[in-house]
C-alpha positions in Angstrom: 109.2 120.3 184.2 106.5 121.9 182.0 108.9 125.0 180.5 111.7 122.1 179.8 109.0 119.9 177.9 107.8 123.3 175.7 111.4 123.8 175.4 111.9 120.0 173.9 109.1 120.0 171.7 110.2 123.6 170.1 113.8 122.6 169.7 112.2 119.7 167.9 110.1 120.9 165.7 112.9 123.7 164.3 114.9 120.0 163.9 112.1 119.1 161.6 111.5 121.8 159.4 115.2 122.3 158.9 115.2 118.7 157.7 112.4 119.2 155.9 113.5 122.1 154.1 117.1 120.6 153.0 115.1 118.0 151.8 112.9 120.1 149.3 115.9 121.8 148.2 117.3 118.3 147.2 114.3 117.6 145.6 113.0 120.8 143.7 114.7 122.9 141.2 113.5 125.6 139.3 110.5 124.7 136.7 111.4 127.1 134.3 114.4 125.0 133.3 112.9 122.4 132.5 114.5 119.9 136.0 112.0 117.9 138.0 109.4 119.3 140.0 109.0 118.1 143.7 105.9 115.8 142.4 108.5 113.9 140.2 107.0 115.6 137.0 109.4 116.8 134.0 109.0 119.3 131.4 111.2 118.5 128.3 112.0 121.5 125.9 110.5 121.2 122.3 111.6 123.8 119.5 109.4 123.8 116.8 109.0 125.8 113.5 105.6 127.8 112.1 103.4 125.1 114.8 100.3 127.0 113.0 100.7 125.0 110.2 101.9 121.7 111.6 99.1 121.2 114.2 99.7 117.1 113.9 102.9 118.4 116.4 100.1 119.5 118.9 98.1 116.4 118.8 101.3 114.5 119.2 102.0 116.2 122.1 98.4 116.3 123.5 98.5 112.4 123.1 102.0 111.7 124.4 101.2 114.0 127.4 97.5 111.9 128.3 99.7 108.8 128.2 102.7 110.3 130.4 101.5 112.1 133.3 104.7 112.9 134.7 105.9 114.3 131.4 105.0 117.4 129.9 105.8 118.8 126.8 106.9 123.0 126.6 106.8 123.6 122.6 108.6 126.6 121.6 107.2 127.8 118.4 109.5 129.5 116.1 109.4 130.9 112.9 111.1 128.8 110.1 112.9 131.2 108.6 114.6 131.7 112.0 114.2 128.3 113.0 117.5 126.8 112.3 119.6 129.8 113.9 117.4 129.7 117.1 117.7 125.9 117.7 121.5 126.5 116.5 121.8 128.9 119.7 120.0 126.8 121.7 122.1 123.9 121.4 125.1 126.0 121.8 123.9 127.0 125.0 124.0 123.6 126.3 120.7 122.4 128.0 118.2 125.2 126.5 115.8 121.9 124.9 115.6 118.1 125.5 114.2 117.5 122.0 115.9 118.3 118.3 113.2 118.7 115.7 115.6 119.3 112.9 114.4 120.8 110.0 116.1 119.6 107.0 118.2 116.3 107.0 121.1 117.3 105.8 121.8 119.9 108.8 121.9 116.6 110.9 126.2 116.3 110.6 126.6 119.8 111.4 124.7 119.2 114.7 126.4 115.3 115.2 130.1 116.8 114.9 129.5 119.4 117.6 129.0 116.0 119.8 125.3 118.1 120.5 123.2 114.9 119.6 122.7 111.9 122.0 123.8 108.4 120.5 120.2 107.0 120.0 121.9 102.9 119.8 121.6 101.8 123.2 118.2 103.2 123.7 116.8 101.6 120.4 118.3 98.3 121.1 117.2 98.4 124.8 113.7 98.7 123.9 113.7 96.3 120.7 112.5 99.0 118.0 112.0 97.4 114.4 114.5 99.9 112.7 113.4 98.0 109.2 110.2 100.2 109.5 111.6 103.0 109.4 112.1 104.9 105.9 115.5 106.7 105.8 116.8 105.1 109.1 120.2 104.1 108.2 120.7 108.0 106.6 120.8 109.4 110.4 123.9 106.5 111.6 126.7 109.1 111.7 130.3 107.6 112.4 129.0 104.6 113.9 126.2 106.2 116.3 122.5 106.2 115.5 121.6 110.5 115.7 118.1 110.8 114.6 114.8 108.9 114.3 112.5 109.6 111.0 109.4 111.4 112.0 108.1 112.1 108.9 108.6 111.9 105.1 107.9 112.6 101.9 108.8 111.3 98.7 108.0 112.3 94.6 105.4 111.0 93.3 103.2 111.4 89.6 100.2 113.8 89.5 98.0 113.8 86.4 94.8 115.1 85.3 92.8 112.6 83.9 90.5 114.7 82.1 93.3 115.2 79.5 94.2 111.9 79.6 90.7 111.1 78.4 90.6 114.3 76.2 93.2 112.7 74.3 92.3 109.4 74.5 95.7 108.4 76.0 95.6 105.3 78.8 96.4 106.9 82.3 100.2 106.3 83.5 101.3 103.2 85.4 103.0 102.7 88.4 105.9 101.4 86.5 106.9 103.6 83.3 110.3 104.8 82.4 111.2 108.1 82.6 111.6 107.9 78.1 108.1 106.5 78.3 107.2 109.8 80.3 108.6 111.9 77.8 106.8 110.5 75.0 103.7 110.5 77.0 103.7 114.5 77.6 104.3 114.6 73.6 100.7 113.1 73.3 99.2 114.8 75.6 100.2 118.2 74.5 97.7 120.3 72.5 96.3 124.2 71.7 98.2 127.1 71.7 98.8 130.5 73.5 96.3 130.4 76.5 94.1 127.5 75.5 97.7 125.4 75.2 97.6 122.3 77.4 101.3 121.1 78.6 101.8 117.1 78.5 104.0 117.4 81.5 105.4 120.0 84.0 109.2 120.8 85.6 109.1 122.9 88.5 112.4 125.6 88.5 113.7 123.5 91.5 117.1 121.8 90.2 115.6 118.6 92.1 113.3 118.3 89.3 115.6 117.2 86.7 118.6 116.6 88.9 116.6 113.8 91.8 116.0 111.7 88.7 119.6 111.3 88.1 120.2 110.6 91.8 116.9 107.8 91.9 119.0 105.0 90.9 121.1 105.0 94.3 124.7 105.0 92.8 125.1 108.6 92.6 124.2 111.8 94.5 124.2 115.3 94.2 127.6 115.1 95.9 129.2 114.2 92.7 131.7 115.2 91.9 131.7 113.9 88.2 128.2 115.4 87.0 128.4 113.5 84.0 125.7 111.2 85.2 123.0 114.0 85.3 123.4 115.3 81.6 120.7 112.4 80.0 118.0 114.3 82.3 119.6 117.6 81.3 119.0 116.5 77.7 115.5 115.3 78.4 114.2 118.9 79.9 115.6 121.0 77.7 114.2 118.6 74.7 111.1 118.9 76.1 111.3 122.8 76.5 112.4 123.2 72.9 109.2 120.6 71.6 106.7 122.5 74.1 105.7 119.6 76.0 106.8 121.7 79.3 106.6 125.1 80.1 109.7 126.6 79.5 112.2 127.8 82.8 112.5 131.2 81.6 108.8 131.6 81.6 108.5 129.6 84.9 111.2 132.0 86.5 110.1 135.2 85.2 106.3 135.0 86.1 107.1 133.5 89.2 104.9 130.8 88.7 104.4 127.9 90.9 103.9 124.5 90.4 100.5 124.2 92.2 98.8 127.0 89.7 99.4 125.3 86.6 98.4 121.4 87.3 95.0 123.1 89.5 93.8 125.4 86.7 93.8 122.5 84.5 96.7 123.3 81.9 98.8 120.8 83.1 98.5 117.0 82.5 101.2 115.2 84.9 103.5 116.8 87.7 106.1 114.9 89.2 105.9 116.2 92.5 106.4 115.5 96.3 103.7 114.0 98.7 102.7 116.7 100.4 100.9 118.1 97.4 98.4 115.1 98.3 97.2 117.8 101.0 97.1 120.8 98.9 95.1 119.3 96.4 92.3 117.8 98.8 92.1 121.5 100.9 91.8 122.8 97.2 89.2 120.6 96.0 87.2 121.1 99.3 87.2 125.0 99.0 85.8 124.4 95.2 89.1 126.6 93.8 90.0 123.6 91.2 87.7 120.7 89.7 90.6 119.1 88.6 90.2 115.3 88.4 93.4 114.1 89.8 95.2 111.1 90.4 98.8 109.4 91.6 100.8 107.4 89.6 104.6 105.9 91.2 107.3 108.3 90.3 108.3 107.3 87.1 111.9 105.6 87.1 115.2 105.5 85.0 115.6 102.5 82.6 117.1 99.3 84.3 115.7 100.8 87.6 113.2 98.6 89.3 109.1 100.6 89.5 109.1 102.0 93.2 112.2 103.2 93.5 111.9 107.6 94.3 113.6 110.2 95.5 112.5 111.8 99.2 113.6 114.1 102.3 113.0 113.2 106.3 112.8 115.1 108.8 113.9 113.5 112.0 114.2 113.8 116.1 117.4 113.5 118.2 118.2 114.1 121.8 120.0 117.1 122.7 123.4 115.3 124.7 123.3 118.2 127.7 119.8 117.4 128.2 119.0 116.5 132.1 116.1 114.0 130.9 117.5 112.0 128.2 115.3 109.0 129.6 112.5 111.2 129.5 113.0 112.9 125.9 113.6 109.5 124.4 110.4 108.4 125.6 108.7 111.4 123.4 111.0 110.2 120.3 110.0 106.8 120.9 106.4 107.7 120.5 106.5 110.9 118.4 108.7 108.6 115.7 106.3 105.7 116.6 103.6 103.8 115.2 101.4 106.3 118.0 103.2 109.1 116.4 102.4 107.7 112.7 98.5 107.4 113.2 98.1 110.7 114.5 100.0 112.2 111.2 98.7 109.6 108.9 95.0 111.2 110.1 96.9 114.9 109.3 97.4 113.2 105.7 101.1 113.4 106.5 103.9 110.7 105.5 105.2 109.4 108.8 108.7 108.1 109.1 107.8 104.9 110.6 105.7 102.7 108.0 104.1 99.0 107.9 101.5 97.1 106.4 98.9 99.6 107.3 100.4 102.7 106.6 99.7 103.6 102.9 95.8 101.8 103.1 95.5 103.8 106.0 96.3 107.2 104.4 94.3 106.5 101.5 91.5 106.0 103.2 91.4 109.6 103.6 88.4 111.8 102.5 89.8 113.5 99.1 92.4 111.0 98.4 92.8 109.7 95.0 91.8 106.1 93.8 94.8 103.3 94.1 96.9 106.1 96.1 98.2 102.8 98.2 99.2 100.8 95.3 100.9 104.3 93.8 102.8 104.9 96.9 104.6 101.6 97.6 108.4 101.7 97.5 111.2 99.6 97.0 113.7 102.4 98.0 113.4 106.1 98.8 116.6 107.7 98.1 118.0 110.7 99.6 117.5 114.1 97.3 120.0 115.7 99.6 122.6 112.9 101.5 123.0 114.0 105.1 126.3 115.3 105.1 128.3 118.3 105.7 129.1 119.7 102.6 125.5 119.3 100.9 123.6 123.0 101.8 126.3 124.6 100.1 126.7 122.2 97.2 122.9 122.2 96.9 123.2 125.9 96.6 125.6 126.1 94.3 124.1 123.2 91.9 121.1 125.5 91.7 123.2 128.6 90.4 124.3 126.1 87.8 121.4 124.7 86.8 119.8 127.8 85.6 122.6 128.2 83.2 121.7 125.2 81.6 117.5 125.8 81.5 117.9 129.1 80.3 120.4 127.7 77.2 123.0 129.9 78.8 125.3 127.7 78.5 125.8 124.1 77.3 124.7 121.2 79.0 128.7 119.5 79.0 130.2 123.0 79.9 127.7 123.6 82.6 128.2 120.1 84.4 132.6 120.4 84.5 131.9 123.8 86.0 129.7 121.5 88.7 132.3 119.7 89.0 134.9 122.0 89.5 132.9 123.9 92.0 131.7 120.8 93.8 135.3 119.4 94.2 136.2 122.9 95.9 133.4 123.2 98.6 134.3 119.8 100.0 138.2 120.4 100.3 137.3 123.4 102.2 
């Protein structure tokens, strides 16, 4: 009797730990890959580029992570000049990350058409997400499906010194001035010669500085592909170049000069420039290497165009379609792209992609920023600089090429733009 009971409790207990070992192999994959642990706890993938510089992306993550135990967030930092290749091989791969950072907007279709981006619709509707908050939203719907959330932004904005201003006893700009009222300002504020020469206003070598104000009004974009529409702002900069109230592009180009040096060593008295410079000024300031005394003025607009109305770029989040934790990864989108999301890059003196009420009070609230940088900073529409669309890295490349021709008087302005055209008109029936 006694060896039969051993016997039935040993036979037993091999019964139970063979259960009990299908069962954790039902339950329990390999962590590395990112599946469920046996504790129910996820790790989503997150590719991101140069995180050194971008530590908001950490304190996102640090926050999302205290609020969602069973999620945790693997960032794989890359660096940006390999960034898009990477997450390009990634996504090829199939499942390789949950999350897609993408790095500029206009990559978005490339990724959409490969079916590698999760329609976003269902999710947003399901939890009742205010899409009107949202700057840029309706730029990531793709063939009817809803790709990418806005994370952050940024749009152009006015910098000026008003030291000059009061040097020359001109009034400070407005938040609503034409861009002809812009060009007549920089005449008055220019003054001196050779080194002690102080430019009224500056145009950074980027085409987008002459070619985003064409775009501002809405009804056209770099696209074209008539580029008739572009040659009044032509006309303006190189006007301006011959009079002296901007540096000239071949000096620009030549002595590889920046933007930033210019406007912080004082020789420059207004910059139309993007948001971010908000940051580079203050960290300047702070490390006493300028004591320029700097303000922000709105962008200023074409005529018939209403005060407000700018040019920008977002950066948006998507969900990778192979992912095995789409739930999960749109719960870190939800957030990341979220008004949780926004305060943490708001404190980073970032631009989120999700705005209301509070946003732009909130940011100038900031230690170092400017006086009425709220008021300067509202919008009535952000468009575009590059639309998200196949065709508009390459046609964005090749508009560049052109636009030298013209700055460096080349060629002429009406010549230069058919050539654009011509050009543009062969990318896109590739």
């Amino acid at each position: 009797m006694k060896k039969k009971f051993v016997k039935s409790i040993a036979l037993g207990l091999v019964t139970v730990m063979a259960a009990t070992s299908m069962l954790a192999g039902c339950g329990k994959s390999d962590s590395s890959s990112g599946d469920e642990k046996g504790d129910g706890q996820v790790t989503l993938t997150f590719p991101v580029w140069d995180l050194s510089t971008t530590p908001m992306l950490q304190e996102v993550v640090d926050s999302f992570e205290a609020s969602h135990e069973n999620i945790k967030i693997n960032i794989v930092d890359i660096a940006a000049a390999d960034y898009v290749t990477k997450l390009t091989t990634m996504l090829n791969g199939g499942s390789e990350c949950d999350i897609v950072y993408i790095k500029e907007a206009d990559g978005t279709p490339s990724f959409a058409e490969k079916g590698q981006l999760e329609d976003l619709t269902s999710y947003i509707e399901a939890d009742g997400i205010d899409t009107s908050k949202y700057i840029g939203y309706d730029d990531f719907n793709l063939d009817g499906k809803q790709v990418g959330l806005p994370f952050k932004t940024d749009y152009y904005v006015l910098y000026y010194n008003k030291d000059i201003f009061d040097a020359a006893n001109v009034e400070y700009p407005t938040n609503d001035m034409t861009w002809t009222e812009w060009e007549e300002m920089c005449g008055k504020l220019t003054s001196g010669e050779g080194n002690d020469k102080i430019y009224g206003g500056y145009l950074h070598t980027w085409q987008a500085c002459v070619q985003n104000w064409a775009v501002q009004d809405g009804k056209n974009t770099i696209l074209g592909p008539d580029y008739s529409f572009m040659k009044p702002y032509y006309e303006m900069a190189v006007r301006m170049q011959e009079a002296g109230t901007i540096m000239d592009y071949a000096t620009l180009k030549t002595g590889n000069i920046a933007y930033a040096s210019p406007f912080q060593q004082g020789t420059v008295a207004t910059l139309p420039m993007g948001s971010w410079f908000t940051n580079t000024m203050i960290a300047k300031k702070e490390a006493g290497e300028t004591d320029v005394n700097w303000g922000i003025a709105t962008l200023p607009h074409p005529d018939g165009v209403p005060a407000g109305s700018t040019i920008g770029s977002t950066t948006p989040m998507a969900i990778n379609s192979k992912s095995e934790h789409k739930d999960e990864a749109w719960e870190f989108i939800k957030f990341a792209c979220g008004k949780e999301g926004a305060d943490i890059l708001i404190q980073a003196g970032q631009l989120p992609g999700y705005q209301d009420e509070t946003t732009l009070e909130s940011l100038a609230a900031l230690d170092g920023m400017p006086e009425g940088l709220a008021e300067a900073m509202k919008t009535v529409s952000v468009v575009p600089d590059r639309p998200v669309n196949t065709y508009s890295a390459e046609v964005n490349q090749m508009l560049g090429e052109e636009h030298s021709l013209i700055m460096i008087g080349e060629e002429d302005i009406d010549t230069v733009l058919e050539e654009m055209a011509t050009r543009s008109a062969e990318i896109q029936t590739d």
